[in-house]
N, C-alpha and C positions, 0 to 999 in steps of 0.2 A: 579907588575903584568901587563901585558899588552893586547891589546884587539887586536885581529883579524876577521875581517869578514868571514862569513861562505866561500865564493867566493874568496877569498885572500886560504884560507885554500884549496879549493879544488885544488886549482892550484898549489900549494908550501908544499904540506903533510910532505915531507921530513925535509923543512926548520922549519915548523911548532912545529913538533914531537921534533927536537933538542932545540928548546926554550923552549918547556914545561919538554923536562929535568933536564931545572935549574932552570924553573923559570912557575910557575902556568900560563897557558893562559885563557882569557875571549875569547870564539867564539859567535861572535856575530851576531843573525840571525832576517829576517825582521819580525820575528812575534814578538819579545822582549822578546824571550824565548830562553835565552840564555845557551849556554854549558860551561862547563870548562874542561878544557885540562888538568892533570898534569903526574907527574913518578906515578910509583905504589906505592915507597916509600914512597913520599908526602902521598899518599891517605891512603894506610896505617897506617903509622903514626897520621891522623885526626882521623880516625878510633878507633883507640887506644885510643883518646883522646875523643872522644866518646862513648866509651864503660865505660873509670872509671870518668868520670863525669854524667854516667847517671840515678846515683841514689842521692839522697843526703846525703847518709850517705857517700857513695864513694868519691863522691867531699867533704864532711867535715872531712873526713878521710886525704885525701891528702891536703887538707886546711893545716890539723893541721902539716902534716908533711912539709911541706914547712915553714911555722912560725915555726916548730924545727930547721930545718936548718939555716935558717937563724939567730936564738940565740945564735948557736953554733958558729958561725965565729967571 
């Protein structure tokens, strides 16, 4: 992941936007309240991963099916 400053950003948007396509940006600004750049796909995808790990049965559910899988092979 790599970090750019807010001021690098506003000057190079274009350049900006195409690194957060493949790869998550840190924008870094002077109050230490930082942003992150990414695709939508990225962000969705967390999202996802957020939604079934947000209960505990959810996450003990996919626990368990991940140690299935992995017996299986």
């Amino acid at each position: 992941m790599h970090a750019l400053s807010l001021e690098f950003l506003r000057t190079h948007l274009d350049e900006a936007v195409s690194m957060a396509a493949r790869d998550a940006l840190i924008i870094t600004r002077d109050n230490g309240r930082n942003i992150v750049m990414m695709s939508e796909a990225n962000w969705r995808s967390l999202q996802k991963i957020v939604h079934l790990l947000s209960t505990p049965l959810n996450a003990a559910r996919l626990k368990q099916s991940i140690e299935d899988s992995r017996d299986k092979r």
